[in-house]
C-alpha positions in Angstrom: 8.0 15.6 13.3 5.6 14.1 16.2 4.8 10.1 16.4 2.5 9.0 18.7 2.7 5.1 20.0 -1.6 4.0 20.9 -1.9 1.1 22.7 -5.3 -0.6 21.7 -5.9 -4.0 23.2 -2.8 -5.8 22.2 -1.4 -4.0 19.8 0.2 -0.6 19.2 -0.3 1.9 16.7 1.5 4.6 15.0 0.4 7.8 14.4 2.6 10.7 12.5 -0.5 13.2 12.2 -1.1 14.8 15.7 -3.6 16.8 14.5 -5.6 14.0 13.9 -5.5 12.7 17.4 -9.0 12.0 18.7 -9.8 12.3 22.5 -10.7 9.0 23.1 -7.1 7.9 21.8 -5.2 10.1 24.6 -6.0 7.8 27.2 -4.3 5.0 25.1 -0.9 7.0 24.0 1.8 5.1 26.2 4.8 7.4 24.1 4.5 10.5 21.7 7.6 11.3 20.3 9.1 14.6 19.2 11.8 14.7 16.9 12.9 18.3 15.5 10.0 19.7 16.2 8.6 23.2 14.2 7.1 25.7 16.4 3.7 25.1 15.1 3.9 21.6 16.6 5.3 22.4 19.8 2.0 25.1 20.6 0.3 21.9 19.7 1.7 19.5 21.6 1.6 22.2 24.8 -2.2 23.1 24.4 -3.5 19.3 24.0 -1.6 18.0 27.1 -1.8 21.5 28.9 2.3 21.5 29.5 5.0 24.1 28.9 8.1 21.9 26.8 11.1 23.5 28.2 13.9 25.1 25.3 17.0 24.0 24.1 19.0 26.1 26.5 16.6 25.1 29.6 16.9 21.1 28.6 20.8 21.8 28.3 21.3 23.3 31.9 23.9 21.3 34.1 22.3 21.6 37.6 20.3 18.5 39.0 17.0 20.8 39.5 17.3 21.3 35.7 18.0 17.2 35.1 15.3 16.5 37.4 12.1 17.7 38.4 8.7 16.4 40.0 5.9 17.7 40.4 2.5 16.5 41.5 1.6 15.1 38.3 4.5 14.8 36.1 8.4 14.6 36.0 10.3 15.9 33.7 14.0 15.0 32.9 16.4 16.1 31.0 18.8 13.4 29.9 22.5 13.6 28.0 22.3 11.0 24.9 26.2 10.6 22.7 26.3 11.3 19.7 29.1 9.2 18.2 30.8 10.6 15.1 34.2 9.6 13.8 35.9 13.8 14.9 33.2 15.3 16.9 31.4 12.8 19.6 29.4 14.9 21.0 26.0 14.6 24.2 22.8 15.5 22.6 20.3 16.4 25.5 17.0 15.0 25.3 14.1 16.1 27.6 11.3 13.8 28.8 7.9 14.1 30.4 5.8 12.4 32.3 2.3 12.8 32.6 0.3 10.5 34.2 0.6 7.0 32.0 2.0 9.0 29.0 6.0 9.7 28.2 6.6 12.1 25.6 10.3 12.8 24.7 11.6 16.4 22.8 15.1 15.7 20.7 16.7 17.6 17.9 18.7 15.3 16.1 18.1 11.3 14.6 19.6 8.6 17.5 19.8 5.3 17.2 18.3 4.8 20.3 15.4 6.0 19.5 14.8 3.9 16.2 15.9 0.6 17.5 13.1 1.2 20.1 10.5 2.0 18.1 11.0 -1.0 16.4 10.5 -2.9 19.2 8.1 -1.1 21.0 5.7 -2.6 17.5 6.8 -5.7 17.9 6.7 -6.5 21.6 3.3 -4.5 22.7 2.7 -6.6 25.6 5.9 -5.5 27.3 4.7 -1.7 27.7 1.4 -0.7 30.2 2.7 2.9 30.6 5.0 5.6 29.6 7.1 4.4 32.6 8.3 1.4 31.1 8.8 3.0 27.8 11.1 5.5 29.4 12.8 2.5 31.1 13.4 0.7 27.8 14.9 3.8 26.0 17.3 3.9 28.7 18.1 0.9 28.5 18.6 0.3 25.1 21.0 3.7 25.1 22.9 1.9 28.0 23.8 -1.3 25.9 24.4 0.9 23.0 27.2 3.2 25.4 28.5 0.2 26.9 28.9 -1.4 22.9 31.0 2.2 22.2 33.1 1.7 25.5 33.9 -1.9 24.0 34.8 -0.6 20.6 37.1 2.2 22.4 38.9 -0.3 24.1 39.6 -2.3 21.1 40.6 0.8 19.3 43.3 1.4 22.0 44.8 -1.8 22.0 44.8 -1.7 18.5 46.6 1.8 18.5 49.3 0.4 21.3 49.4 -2.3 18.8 50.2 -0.1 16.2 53.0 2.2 18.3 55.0 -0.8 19.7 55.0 -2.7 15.5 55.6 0.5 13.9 53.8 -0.4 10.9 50.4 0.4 8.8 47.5 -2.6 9.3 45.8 -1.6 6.1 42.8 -3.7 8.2 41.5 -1.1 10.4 44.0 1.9 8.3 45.4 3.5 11.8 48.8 5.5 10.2 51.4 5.4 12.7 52.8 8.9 11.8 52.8 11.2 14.6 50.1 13.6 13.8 48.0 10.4 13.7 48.9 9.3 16.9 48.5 12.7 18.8 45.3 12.7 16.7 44.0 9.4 17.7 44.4 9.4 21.4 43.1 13.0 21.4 39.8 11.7 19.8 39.7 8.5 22.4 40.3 10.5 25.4 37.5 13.0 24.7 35.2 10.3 23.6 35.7 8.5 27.1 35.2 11.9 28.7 32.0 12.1 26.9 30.6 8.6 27.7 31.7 9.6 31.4 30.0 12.7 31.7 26.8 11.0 29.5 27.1 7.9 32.6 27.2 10.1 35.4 24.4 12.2 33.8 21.8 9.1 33.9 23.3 7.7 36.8 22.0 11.0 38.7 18.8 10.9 36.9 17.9 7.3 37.7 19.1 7.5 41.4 16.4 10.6 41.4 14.0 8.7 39.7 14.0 5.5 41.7 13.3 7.4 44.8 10.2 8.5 43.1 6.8 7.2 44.3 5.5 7.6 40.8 8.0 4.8 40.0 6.2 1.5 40.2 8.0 -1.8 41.4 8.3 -3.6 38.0 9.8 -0.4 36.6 12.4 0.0 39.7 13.8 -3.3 39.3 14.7 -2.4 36.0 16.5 0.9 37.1 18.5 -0.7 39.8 19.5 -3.2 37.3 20.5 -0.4 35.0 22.3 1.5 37.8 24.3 -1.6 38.7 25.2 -1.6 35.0 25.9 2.4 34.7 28.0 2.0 38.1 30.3 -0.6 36.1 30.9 1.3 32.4 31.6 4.0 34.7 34.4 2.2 36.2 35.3 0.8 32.9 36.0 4.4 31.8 38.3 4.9 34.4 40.1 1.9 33.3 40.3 3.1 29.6 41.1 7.0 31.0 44.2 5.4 32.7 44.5 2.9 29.3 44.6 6.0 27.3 47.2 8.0 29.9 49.8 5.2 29.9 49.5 5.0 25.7 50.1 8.7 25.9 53.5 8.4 28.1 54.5 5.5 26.0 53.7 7.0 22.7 55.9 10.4 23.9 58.5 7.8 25.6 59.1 6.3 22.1 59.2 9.6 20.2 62.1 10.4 23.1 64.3 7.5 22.3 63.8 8.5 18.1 64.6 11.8 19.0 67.7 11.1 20.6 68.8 8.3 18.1 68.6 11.3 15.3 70.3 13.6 18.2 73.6 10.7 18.8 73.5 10.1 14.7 74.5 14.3 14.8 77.2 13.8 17.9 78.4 11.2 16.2 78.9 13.2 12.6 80.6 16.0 14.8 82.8 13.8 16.1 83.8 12.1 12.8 84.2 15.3 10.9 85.6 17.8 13.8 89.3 16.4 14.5 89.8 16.2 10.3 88.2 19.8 10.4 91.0 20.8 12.7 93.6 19.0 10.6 92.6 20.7 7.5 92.1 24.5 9.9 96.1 23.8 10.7 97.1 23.4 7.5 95.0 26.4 6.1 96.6 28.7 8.2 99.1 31.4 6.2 102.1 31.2 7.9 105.5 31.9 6.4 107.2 29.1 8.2 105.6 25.6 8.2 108.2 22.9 7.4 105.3 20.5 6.5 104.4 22.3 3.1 107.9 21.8 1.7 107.7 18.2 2.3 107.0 15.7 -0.5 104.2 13.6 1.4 103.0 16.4 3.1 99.7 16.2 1.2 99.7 12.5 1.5 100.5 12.7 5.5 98.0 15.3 5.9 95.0 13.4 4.4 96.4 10.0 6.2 96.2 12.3 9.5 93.0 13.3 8.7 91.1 9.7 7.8 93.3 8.5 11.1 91.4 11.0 13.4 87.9 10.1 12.2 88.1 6.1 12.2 90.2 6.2 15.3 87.1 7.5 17.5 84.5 5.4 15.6 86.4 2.1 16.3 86.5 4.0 20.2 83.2 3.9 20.3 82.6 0.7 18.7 85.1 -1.3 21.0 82.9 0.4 23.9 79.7 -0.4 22.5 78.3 3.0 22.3 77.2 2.4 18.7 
């Protein structure tokens, strides 16, 4: 699907048709969006703006020529955006070009990014005199949208420390404190903060490049600097919740070490009620011609008394010392 945003006086237009886009409107197109694009559009959108949209491997590349490049009269980018799912979060890479006044972005997948600005781009037309500042926006929105999931992280670990230390089930937020759940839940948090940290560092590179642009107006630069002051702290925020997330780990496996060896004493302490009776009743089972004790009249008596003797005896040991 391709939308294209025209600016006409003070007001901006939609446009879902490219086909139908007359000359005279080109001039006027501040943002022409791509989203899942078919191959038919994509020849298209190539032959009317005479550019070559790069693939999904090429936008995916990790090297900063492939995140970055200018040319004499465009730049194309190639930006990380997170996808935040519930098992899989996941960096979506979306490209960008711009050409001139005009910003046109290539995705693959719906992000809520995207919609919330296309919203406002209809509703506040007076904010946007080029593609720059619609690129600027977009960013912007995705950065209040990453530091809003960074937030929510954070809560979810202090709820899940929450959880460990109570040992119970808020039926609130439905975190189960079995282990499986635990090792699951801190798995999920610590590769969501890798991904918001790898997604950070992705646009803090991009911006850095882009605000040493002289295609990059003044108004627009402002607005990235303010964005890279606000990239520079979520990134430190993510260290914070990486160590968060570390110490939740050790405590988590610090209390499953104390259970373990409460279940481990429970067993020494079994062995030591039932062993010295064991060894009564091992005496007594022997087949020996000559034991005096099995011709005696308590004998059975004395050799059960013996036996409940040997396994209170060490309990009230270990009482009196506090060891249980």
């Amino acid at each position: 699907m391709v939308k294209y945003y025209v600016k006409n006086a003070d007001v901006i237009e939609v446009f879902e048709l490219l086909p139908s886009l007359k000359k005279q409107d080109i001039a006027h197109i501040l943002w022409l969006d791509i989203s899942t694009p078919s191959e038919d559009e994509i020849a298209h959108v190539e032959k009317t703006f005479n550019i070559t949209l790069p693939t999904k491997q090429e936008s995916e590349e990790i090297e900063m020529s492939s995140r970055y490049w200018e040319e004499e009269n465009h730049i194309e980018i190639n930006s990380f955006f997170l996808i935040d799912t519930d098992k899989n979060p996941q960096n979506e890479t979306v490209s960008f070009f711009l050409q001139e006044n005009i910003l046109i972005s290539i995705r693959t997948t719906s992000l809520k990014s995207f919609d919330e600005f296309s919203r406002k781009i209809v509703a506040t037309p007076l904010l946007f005199e080029s593609g720059y500042d619609v690129f600027s926006h977009i960013l912007d929105i995705r950065i209040d949208i990453d530091a809003d999931v960074i937030e929510k992280m954070s809560q979810d670990i202090a709820r899940l420390r929450k959880h460990i230390f109570a040992d119970y089930v808020n039926h609130d937020d439905e975190l189960l404190i079995k282990n499986d759940d635990i090792l699951e839940k801190i798995s999920l948090l610590e590769e969501l903060n890798m991904k918001i940290r790898e997604n950070l560092n992705d646009k803090q590179r991009i911006l850095s490049s882009f605000l040493k642009s002289t295609k990059c107006k003044e108004a627009v630069a402002k607005e990235v600097e303010i964005m890279l002051k606000d990239i520079k702290s979520l990134i430190e925020y993510t260290d914070f919740n990486f160590e968060r997330i570390e110490n939740l780990q050790n405590i988590f496996f610090g209390l499953l070490t104390v259970e373990q060896n409460k279940i481990i004493k429970i067993f020494a302490i079994m062995n030591v009620i039932f062993l010295p009776p064991t060894l009564v009743a091992s005496i007594y089972g022997m087949n020996f011609d000559f034991m005096p004790e099995l011709k005696w009249k308590y004998g059975y008596l004395l050799s059960i008394a013996v036996m409940i003797a040997t396994a209170v005896l060490p309990l009230y040991f270990f009482r009196r010392k506090n060891w249980i």
